[in-house]
C-alpha positions in Angstrom: 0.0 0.0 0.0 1.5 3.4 -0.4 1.8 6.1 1.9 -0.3 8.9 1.4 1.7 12.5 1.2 0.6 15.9 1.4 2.1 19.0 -0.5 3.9 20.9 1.6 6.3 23.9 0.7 10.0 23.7 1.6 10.0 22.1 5.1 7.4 24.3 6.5 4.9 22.4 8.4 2.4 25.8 8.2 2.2 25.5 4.6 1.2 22.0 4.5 -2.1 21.2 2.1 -3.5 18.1 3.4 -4.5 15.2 1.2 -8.3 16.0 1.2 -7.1 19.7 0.0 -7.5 21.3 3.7 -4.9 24.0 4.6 -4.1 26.2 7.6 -6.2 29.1 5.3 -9.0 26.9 4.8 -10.6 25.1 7.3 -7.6 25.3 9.4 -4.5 22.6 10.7 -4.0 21.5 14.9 -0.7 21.3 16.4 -1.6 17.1 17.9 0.3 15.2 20.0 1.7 11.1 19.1 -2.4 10.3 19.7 -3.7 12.7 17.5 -4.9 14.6 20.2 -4.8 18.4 19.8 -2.5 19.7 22.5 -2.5 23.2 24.4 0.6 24.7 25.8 -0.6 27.5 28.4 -1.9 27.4 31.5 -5.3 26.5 32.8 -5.3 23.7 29.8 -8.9 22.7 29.1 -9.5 18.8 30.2 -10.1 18.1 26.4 -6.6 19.0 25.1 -3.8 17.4 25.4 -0.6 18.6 27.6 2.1 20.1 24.9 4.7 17.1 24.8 7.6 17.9 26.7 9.9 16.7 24.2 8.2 18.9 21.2 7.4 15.9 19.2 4.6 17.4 17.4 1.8 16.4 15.0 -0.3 17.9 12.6 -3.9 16.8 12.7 -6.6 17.8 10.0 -10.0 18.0 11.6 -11.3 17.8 8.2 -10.7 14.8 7.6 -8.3 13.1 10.6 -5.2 12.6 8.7 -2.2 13.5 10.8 1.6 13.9 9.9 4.4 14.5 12.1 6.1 17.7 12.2 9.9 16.5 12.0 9.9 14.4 9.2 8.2 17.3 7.4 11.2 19.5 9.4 13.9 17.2 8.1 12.7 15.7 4.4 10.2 18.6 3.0 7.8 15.2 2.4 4.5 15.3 4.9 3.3 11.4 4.7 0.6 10.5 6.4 1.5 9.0 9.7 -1.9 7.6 10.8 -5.9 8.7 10.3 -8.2 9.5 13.5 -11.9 10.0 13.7 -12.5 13.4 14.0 -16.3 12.8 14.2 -16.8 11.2 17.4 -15.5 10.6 21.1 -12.3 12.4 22.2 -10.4 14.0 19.3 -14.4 15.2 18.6 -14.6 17.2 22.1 -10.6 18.4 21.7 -11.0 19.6 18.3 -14.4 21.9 19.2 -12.5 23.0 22.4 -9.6 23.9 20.6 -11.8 26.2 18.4 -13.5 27.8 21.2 -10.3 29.2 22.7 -8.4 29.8 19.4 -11.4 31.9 18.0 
């Protein structure tokens, strides 16, 4: 089976354009963490989100449609694979992703 890969320019992961044709302009990228889980880095960090990883190893989830590539193989090859799918439409990821746009709106 091959992997799927997004376009991304240089080794940017803001510029990524996910497989289903989502963008950060579009209907928007999350920083995730290893679970797909978006994360939250201040304080006060809303039960839904994840902690931010304390050793920065960072995803990027699409809530469109749940695919989510890590952020240093797109830092060190310029290539954003696919790294594993979630369902954004139910359970946890679900609640994380609608917290995540109540605070970031």
């Amino acid at each position: 089976m091959d992997t799927e890969t997004a376009d991304v320019i240089g080794h940017d992961v803001t510029t990524i354009t996910c497989v289903c044709g989502n963008t950060v302009s579009r209907d928007g990228l999350i920083q995730a963490n290893s679970e797909g889980v978006p994360v939250y880095s201040g304080e006060n960090r809303p039960a839904e989100l994840a902690a931010w990883p304390p050793d920065e190893d960072l995803y990027t989830l699409c809530p469109s449609c749940g695919r989510v590539y890590r952020d240093s193989v797109i830092e060190e090859t310029g290539t954003a694979p696919v790294a594993f799918r979630v369902d954004v439409t139910a359970g946890r990821i679900a609640d994380a992703i609608g917290v995540h746009w109540d605070i970031s709106s």
